[in-house]
MARDREN-278516 format. One record per residue: x, y, z of N, C-alpha, C in turn. Coordinates in pm, 1 decimal. Example, Ala and Ser with C-alpha at 12.3 -4.5 7.8 and 13.67 -1.06 7.14 Angstrom:
# residues 2
1319.0 -569.0 780.0 1230.0 -450.0 780.0 1320.0 -330.0 780.0;
1285.0 -225.0 708.0 1367.0 -106.0 714.0 1290.0 3.0 787.0;
This chain:
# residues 258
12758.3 11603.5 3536.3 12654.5 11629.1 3635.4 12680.3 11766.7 3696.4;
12587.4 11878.0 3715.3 12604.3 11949.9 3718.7 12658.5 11996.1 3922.2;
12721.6 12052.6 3924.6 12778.3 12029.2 4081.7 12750.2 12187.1 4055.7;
12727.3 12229.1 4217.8 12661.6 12383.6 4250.1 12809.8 12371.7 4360.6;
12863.2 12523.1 4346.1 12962.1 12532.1 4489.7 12939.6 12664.2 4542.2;
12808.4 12734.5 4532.9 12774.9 12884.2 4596.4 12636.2 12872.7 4535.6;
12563.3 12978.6 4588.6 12397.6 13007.4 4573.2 12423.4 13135.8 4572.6;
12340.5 13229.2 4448.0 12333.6 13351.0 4444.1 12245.7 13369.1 4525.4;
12202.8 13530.7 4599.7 12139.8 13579.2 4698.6 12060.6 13588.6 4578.8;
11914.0 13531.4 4658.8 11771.0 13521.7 4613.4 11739.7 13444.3 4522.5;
11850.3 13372.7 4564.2 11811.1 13156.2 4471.0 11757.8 13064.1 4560.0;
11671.8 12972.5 4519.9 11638.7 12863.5 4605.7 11806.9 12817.7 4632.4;
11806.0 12766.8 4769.9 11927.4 12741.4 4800.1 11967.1 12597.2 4887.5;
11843.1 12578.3 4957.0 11792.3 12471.7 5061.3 11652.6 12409.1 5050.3;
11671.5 12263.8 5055.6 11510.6 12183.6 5062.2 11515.6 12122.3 5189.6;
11420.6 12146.2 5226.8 11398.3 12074.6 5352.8 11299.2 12039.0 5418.0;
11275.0 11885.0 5450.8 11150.8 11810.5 5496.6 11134.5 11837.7 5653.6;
11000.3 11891.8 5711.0 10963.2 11851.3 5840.4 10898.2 11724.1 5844.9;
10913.9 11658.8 5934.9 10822.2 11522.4 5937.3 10796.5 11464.1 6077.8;
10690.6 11385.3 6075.7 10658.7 11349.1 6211.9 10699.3 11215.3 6197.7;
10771.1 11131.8 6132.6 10820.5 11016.0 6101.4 10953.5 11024.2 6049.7;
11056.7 11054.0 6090.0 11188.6 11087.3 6031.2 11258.5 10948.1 5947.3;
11258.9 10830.3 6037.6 11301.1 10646.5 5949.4 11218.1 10640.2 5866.4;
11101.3 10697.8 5839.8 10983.6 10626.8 5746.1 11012.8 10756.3 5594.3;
11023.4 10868.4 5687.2 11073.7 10972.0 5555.0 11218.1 10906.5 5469.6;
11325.9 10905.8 5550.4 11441.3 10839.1 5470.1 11388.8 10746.0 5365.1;
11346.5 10617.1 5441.5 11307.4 10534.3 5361.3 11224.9 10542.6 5212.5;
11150.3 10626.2 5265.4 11022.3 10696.6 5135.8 11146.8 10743.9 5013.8;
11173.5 10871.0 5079.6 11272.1 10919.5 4984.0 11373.4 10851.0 4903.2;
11415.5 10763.2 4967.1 11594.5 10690.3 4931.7 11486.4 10614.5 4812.8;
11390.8 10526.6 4842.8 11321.4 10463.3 4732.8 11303.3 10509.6 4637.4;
11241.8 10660.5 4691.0 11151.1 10702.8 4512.1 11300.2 10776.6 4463.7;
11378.7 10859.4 4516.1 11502.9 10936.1 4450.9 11634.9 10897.1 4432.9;
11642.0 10824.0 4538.5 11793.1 10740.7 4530.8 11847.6 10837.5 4587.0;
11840.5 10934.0 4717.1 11890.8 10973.3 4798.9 11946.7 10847.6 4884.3;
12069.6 10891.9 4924.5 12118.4 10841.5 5057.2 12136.2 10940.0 5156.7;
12041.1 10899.9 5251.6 12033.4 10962.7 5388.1 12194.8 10934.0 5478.1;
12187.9 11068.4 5543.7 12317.7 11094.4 5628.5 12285.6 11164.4 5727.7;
12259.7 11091.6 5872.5 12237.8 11126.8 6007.2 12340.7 11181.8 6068.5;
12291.6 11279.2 6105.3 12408.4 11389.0 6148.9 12351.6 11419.9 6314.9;
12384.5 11362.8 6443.2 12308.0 11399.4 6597.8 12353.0 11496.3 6592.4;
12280.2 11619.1 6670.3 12288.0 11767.9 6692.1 12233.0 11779.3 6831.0;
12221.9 11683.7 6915.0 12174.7 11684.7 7056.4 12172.3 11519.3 7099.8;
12073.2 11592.2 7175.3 12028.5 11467.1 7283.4 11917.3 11379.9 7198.5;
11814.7 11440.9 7141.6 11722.2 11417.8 7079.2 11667.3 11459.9 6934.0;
11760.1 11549.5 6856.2 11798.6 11592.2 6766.8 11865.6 11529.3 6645.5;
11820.4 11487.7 6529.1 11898.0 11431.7 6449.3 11851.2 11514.4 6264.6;
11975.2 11510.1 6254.9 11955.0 11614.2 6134.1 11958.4 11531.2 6044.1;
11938.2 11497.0 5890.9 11963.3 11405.7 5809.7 11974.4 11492.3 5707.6;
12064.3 11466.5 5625.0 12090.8 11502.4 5508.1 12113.3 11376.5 5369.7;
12028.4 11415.4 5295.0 12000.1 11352.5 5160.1 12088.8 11382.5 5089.0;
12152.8 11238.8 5039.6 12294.4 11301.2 4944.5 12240.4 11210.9 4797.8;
12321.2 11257.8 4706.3 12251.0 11266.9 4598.4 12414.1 11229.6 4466.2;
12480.9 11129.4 4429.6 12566.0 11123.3 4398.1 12715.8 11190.7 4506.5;
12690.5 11156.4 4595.5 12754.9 11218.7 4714.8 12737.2 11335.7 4723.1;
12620.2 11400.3 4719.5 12656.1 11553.7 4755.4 12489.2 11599.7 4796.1;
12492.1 11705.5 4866.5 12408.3 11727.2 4951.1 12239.8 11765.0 4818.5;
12176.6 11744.9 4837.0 12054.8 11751.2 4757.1 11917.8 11775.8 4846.3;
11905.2 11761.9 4998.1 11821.3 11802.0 5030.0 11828.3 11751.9 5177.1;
11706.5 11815.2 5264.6 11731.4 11744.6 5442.8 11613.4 11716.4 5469.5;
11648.9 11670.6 5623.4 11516.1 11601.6 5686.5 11528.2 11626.4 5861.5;
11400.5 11648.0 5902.8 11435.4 11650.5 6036.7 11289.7 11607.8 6095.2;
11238.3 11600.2 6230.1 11174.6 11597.1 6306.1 11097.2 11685.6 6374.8;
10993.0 11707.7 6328.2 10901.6 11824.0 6365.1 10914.5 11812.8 6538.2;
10933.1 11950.3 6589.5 10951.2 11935.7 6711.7 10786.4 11908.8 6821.4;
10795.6 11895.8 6926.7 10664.7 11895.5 6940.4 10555.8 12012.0 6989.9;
10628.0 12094.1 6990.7 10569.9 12245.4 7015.9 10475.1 12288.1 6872.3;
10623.6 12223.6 6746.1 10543.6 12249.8 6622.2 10410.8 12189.9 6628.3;
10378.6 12047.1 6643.9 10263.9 11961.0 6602.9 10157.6 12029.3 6688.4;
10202.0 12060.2 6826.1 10090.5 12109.6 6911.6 10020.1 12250.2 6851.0;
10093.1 12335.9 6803.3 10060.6 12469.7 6708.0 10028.0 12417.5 6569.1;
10025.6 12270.0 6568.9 9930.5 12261.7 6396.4 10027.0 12262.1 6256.1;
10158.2 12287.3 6275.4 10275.9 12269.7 6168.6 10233.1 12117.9 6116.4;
10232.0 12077.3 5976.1 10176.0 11951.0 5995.9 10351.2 11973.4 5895.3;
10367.0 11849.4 5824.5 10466.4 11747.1 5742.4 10462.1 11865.3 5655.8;
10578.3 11937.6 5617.1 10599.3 12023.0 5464.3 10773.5 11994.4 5423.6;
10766.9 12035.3 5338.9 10885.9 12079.2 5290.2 10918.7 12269.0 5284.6;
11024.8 12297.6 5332.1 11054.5 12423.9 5378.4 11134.9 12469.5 5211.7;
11104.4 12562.8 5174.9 11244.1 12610.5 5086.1 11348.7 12742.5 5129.8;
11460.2 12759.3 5150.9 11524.1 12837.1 5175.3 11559.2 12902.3 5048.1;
11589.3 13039.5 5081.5 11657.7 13148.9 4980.9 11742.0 13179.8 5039.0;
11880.5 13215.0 4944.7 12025.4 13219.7 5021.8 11976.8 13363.7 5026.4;
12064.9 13408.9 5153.8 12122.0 13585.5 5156.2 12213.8 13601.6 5203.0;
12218.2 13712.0 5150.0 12365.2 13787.0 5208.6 12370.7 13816.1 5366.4;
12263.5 13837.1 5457.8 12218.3 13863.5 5575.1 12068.3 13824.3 5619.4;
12088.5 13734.8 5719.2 11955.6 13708.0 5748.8 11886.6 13746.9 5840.6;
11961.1 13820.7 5893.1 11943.5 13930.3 5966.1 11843.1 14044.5 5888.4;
11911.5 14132.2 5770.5 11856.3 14253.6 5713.6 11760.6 14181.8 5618.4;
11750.8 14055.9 5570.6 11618.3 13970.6 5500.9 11497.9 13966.0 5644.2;
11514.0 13968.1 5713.9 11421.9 13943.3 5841.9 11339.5 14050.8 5893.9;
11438.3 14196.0 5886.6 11402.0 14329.6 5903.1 11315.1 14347.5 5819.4;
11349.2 14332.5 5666.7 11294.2 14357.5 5541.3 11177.8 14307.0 5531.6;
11145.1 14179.9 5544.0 11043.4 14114.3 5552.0 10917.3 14190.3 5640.8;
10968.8 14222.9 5758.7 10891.1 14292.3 5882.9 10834.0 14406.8 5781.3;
10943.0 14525.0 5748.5 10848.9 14603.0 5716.3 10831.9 14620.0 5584.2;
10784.4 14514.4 5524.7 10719.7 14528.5 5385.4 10588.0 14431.3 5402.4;
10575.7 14414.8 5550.4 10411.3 14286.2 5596.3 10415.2 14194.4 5577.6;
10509.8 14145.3 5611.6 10559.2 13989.1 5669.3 10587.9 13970.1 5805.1;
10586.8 13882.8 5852.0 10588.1 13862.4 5991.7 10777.2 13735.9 5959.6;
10818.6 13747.1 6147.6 10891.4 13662.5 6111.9 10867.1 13536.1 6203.7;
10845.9 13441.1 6129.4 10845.2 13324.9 6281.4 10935.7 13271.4 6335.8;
11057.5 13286.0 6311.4 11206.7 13223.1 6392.0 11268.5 13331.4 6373.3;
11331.5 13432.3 6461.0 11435.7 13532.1 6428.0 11529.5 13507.8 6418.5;
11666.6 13547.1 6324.0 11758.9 13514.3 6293.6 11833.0 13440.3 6381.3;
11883.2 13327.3 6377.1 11979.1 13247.3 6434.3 12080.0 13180.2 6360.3;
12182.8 13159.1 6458.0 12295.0 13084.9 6405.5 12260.3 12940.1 6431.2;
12296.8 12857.2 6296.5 12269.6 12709.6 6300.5 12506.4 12644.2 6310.9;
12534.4 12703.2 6472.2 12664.4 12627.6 6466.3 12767.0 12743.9 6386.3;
12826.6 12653.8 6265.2 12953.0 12752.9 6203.9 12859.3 12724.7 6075.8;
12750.6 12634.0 6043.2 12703.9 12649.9 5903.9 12614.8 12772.5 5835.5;
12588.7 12832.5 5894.4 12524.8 12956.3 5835.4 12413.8 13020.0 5969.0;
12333.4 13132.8 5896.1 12242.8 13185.4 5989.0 12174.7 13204.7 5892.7;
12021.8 13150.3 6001.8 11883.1 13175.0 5889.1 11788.0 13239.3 5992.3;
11659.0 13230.2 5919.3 11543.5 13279.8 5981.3 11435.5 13215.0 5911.0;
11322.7 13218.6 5976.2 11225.1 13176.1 5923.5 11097.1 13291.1 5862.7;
11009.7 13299.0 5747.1 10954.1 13407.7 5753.1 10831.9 13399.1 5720.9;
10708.4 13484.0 5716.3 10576.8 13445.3 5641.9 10596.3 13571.0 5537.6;
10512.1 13534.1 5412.4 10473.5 13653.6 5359.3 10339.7 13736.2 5392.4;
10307.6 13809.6 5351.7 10161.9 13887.3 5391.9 10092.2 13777.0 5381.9;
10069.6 13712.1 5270.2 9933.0 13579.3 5283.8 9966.3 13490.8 5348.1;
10035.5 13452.0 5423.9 10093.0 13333.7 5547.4 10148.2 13247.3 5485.4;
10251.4 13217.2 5357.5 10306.3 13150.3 5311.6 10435.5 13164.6 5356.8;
10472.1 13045.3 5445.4 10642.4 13049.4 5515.2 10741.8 12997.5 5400.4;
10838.0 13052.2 5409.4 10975.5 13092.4 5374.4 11099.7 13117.5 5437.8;
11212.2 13030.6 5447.1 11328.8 13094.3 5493.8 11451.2 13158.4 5438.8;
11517.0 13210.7 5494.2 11639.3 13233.2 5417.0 11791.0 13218.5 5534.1;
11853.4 13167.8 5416.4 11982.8 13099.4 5485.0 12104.6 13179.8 5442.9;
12177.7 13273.3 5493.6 12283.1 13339.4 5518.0 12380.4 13197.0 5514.5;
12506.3 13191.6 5404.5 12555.5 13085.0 5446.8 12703.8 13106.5 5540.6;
12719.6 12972.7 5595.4 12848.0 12993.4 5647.8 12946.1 12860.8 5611.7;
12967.9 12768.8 5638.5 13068.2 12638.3 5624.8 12963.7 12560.5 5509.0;
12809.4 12569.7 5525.8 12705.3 12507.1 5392.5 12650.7 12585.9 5334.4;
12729.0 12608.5 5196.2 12643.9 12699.4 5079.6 12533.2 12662.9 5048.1;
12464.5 12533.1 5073.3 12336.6 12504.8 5027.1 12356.3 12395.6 4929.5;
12243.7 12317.0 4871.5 12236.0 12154.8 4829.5 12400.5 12190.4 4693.8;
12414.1 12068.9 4628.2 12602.8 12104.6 4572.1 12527.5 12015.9 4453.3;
12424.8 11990.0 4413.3 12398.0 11945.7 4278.2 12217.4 11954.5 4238.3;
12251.2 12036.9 4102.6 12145.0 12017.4 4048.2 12112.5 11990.8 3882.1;
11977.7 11996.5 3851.3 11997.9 11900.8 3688.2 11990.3 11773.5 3669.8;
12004.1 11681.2 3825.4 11940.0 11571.1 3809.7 11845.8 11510.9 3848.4;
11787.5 11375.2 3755.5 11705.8 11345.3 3821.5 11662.9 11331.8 3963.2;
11584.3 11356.0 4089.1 11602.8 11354.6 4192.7 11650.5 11511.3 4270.5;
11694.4 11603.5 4201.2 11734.2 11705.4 4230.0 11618.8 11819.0 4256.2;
11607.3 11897.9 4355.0 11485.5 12033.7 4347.6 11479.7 12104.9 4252.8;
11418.6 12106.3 4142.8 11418.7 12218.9 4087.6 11353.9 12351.8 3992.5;
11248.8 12374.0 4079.9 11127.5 12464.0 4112.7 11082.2 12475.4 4205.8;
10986.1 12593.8 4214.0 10862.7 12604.6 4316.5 10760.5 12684.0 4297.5;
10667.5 12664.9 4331.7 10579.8 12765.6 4292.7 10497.6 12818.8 4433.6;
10454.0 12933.5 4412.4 10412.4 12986.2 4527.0 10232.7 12994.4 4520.4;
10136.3 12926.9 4581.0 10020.0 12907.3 4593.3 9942.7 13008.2 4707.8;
9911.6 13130.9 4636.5 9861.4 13243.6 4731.4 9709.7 13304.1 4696.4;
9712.1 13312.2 4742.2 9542.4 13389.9 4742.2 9569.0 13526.1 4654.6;
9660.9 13575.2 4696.9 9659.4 13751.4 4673.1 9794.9 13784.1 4577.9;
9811.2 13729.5 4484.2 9960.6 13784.1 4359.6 10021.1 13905.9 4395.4;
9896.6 14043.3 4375.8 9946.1 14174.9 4340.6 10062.9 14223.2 4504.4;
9995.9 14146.3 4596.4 10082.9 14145.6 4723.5 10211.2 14070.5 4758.5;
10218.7 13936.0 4677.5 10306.9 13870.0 4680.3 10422.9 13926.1 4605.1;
10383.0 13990.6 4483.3 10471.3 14012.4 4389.9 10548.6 14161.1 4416.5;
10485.7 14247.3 4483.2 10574.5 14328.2 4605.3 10630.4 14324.6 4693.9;
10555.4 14237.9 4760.0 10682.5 14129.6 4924.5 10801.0 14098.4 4855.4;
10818.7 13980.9 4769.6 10920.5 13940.8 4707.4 11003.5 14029.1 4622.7;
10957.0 14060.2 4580.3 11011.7 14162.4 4460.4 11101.1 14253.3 4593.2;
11081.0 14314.1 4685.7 11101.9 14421.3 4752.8 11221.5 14290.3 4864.4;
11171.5 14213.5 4901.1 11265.5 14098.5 4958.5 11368.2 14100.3 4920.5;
11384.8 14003.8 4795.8 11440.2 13928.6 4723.4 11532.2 14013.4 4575.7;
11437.3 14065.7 4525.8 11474.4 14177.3 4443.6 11447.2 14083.2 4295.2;
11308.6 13947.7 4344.0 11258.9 13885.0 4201.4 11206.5 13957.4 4127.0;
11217.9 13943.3 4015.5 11142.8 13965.2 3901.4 11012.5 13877.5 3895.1;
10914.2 13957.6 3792.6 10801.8 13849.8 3780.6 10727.9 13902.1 3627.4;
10712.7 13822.0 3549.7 10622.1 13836.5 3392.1 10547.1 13705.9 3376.4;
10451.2 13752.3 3327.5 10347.5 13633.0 3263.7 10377.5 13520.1 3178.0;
10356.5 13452.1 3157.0 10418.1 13313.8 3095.1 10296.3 13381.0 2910.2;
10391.7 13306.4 2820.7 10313.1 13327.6 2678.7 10160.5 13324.4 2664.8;
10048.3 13340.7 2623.5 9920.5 13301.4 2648.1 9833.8 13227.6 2764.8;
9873.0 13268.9 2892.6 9845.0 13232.9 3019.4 9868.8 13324.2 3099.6;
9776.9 13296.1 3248.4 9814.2 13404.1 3338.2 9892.8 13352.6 3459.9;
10018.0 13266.6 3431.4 10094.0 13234.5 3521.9 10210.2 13268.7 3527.9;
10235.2 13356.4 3634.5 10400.9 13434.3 3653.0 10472.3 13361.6 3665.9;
10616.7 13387.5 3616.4 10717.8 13374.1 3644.2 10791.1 13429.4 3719.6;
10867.6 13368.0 3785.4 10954.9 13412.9 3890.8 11092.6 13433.9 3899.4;
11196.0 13548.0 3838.8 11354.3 13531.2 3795.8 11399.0 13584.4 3902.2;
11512.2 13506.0 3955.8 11615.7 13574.6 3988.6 11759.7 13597.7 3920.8;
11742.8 13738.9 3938.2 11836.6 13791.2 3817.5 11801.9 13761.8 3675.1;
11886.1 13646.1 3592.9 11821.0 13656.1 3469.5 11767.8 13461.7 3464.4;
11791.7 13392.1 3588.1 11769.0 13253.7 3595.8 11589.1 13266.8 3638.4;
11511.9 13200.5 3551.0 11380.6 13159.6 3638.4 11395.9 13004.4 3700.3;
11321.2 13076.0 3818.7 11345.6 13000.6 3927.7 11189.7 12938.3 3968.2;
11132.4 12969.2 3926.8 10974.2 12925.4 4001.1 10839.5 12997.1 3946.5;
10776.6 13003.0 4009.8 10619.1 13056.0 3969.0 10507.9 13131.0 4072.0;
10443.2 13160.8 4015.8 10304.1 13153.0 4103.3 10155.0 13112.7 4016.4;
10103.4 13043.8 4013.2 9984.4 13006.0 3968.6 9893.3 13103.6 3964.9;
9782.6 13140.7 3874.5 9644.9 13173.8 3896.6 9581.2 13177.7 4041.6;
9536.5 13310.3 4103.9 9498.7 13242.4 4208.8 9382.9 13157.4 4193.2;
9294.6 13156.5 4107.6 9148.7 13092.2 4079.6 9173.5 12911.4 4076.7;
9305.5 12934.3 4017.7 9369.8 12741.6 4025.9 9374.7 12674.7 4168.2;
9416.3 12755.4 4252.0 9434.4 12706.7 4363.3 9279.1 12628.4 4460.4;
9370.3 12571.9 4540.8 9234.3 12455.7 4612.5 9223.1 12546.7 4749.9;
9109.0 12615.5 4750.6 9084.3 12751.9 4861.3 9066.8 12693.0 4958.2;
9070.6 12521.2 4990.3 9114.7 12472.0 5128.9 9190.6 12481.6 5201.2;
9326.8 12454.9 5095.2 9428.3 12456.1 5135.7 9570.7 12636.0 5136.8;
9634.8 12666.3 5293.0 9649.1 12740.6 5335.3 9754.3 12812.8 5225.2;
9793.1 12938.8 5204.7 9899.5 12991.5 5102.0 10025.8 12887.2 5155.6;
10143.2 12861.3 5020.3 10213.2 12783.2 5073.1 10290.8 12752.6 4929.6;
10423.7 12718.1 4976.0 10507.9 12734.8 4836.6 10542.3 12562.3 4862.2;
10502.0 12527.4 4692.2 10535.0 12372.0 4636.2 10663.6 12354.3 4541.2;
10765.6 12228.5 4625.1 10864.8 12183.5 4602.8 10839.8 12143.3 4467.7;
10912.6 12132.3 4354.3 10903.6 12051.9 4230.7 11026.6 12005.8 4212.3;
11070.2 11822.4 4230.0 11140.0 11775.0 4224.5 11173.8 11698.9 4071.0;
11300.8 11725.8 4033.6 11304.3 11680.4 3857.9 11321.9 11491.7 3878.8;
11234.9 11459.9 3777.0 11235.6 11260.8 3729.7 11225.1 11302.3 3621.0;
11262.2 11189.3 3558.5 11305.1 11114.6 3404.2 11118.4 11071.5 3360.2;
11135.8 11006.9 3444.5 11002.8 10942.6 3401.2 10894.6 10981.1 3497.0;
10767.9 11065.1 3483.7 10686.8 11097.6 3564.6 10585.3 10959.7 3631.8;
10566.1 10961.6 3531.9 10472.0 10827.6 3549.1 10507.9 10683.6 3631.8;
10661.4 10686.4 3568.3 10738.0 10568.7 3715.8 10734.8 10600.0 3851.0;
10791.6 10738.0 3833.4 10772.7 10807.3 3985.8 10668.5 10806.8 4079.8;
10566.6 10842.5 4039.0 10443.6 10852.4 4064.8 10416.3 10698.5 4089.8;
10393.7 10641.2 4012.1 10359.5 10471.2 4016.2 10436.5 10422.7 4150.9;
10577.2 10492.5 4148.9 10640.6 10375.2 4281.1 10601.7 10496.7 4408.2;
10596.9 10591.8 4420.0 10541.1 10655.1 4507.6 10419.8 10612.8 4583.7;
10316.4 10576.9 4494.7 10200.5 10501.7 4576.3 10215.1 10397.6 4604.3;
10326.6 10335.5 4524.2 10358.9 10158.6 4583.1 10421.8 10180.4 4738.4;
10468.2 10321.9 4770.3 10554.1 10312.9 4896.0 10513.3 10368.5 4980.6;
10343.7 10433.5 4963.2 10254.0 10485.2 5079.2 10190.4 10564.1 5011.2;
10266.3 10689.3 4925.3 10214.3 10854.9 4927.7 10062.2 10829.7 4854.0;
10010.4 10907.0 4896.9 9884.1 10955.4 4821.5 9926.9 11065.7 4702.9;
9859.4 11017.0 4588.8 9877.1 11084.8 4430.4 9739.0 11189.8 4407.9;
9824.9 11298.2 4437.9 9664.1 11420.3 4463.3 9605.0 11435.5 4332.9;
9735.1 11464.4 4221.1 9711.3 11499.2 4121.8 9780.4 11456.9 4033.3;
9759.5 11398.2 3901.1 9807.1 11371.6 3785.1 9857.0 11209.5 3778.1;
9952.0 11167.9 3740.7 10015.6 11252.9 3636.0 9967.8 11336.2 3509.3;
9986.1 11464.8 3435.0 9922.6 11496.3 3320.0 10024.8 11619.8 3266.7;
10029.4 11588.4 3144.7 10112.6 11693.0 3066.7 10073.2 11841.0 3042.7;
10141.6 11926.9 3048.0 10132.4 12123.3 3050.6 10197.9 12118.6 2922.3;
10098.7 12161.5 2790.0 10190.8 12152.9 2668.7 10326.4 12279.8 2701.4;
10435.3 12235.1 2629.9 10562.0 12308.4 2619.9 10593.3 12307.4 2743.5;
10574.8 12273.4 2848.3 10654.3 12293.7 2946.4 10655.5 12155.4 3023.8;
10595.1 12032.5 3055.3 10625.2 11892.7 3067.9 10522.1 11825.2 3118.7;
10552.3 11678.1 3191.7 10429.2 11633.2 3292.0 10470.4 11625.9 3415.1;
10364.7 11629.1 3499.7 10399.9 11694.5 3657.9 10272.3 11613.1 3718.0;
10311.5 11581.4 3853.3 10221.9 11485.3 3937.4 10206.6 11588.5 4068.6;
10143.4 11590.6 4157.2 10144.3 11638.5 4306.3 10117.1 11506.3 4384.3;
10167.5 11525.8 4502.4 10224.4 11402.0 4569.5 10208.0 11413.7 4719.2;
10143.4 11378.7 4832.3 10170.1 11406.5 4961.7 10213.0 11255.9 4997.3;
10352.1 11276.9 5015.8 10418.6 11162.4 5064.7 10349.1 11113.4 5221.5;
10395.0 10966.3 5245.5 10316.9 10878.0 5382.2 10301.9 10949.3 5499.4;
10348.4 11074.4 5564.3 10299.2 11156.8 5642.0 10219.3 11267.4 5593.8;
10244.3 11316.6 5490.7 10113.0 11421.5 5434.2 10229.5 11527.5 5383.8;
10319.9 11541.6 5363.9 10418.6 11616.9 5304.0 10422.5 11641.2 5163.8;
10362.4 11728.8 5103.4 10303.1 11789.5 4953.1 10433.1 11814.1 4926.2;
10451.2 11766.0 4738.1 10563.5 11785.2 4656.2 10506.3 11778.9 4546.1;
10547.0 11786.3 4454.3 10548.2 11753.3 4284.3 10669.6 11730.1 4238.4;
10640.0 11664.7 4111.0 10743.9 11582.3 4015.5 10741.1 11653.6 3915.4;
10833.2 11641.7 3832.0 10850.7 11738.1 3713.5 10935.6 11683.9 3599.3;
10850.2 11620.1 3505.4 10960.9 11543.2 3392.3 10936.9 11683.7 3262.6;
11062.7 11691.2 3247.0 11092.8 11805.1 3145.0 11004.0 11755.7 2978.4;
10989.1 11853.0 2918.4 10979.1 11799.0 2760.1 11108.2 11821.0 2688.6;
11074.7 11687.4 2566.4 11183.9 11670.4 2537.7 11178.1 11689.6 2389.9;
């Protein structure tokens, strides 16, 4: 099983659920992934949870605060990118037309992050680590591993990041969907913008790896979520479902081809 003990700067590095139901998220999750949740108090009213995954960290959960809900933050999943400074990722961001919405802070002795938008309002953080390098297994079932970025505007995205991050980006074989490397690992995507549902706001989607798409999916609606999309197969590359789990928290599934 593949065990992670560092995150290169400008790797997905961190998953993480906001939710307005924190017992009902555990529960959701531990069912469909076989996470075991690990409550960690960080206050008075504060409780951090961390999803462990063959004992080891695979993803978190917390409690949308209520300032968020009142400003309209609804249920997402956050993805972090490790850096070297989240500090000079924060600057960077600023002046390449990004805004930042949390300025760098220290989370304790575990690292320092920030929160960020890109030019098309798609949030992003990045996590400077300190005592937590970020989730310690991936490759399995249940494990994060993709994302794709859902934007209105590519030719802008692919300069934010690129200039961020220092991603790479090329077209996939007979299609117009980028790829996303860091360094020489691809890590994610961006879709067509014409694919996208022009309802819904720019915004980067979690893709979590299962064995079986179709089980997943099946016990997912047995345990609340609404099934937006699929299941349905992408020749050469696998079948994939979209998913807004029992508070409205958008994900996808991702069974590899074999």
């Amino acid at each position: 099983m593949p065990h992670i003990d560092s995150h290169p700067a400008g790797g997905f590095c961190w998953f993480e659920l906001g939710t307005t139901d924190q017992d009902a998220a555990k529960t959701f999750y531990s069912s469909l992934f076989g996470w075991t949740p690990v409550d960690n108090p960080m206050g008075p009213s504060f409780t951090y949870t961390i999803f462990k995954l063959e004992g080891r960290d695979a993803a978190a959960a917390y409690t949308l605060m209520p300032d968020m809900v009142a400003n309209g933050v609804p249920p997402h999943w956050m993805v972090y990118v490790a850096a070297d400074s989240a500090d000079a990722s924060a600057q960077k961001a600023a002046e390449l037309g990004g805004k930042v919405m949390a300025p760098p802070m220290d989370v304790m002795d575990f690292g320092r992050m920030a929160i960020l938008q890109d030019p098309a309002g798609a949030a992003i953080s990045v996590w400077q680590p300190g005592t937590n390098k970020g989730t310690q297994i991936t490759g399995e079932p249940g494990t994060a591993c993709w994302a794709d970025l859902n934007t209105p505007d590519r030719d802008t995205a692919v300069q934010f990041y690129g200039g961020l991050f220092g991603w790479t980006f090329s077209k996939g074989e007979g299609n117009n969907y980028l790829h996303i490397r860091n360094g020489g690992e691809m890590i994610g995507g961006v879709p067509p913008a014409e694919n996208r549902d022009p309802h819904a706001p720019p915004h980067w989607l979690l893709y979590f790896l299962v064995s079986d798409c179709d089980a997943t999916t099946a016990q997912a609606k047995k345990l609340g979520a609404n099934i937006l999309f699929g299941p349905m197969t992408m020749d050469k590359v696998g079948r994939m479902a979209f998913i807004a789990d029992p508070q409205g928290a958008v994900f996808a599934l991702y069974q590899p081809v074999h």
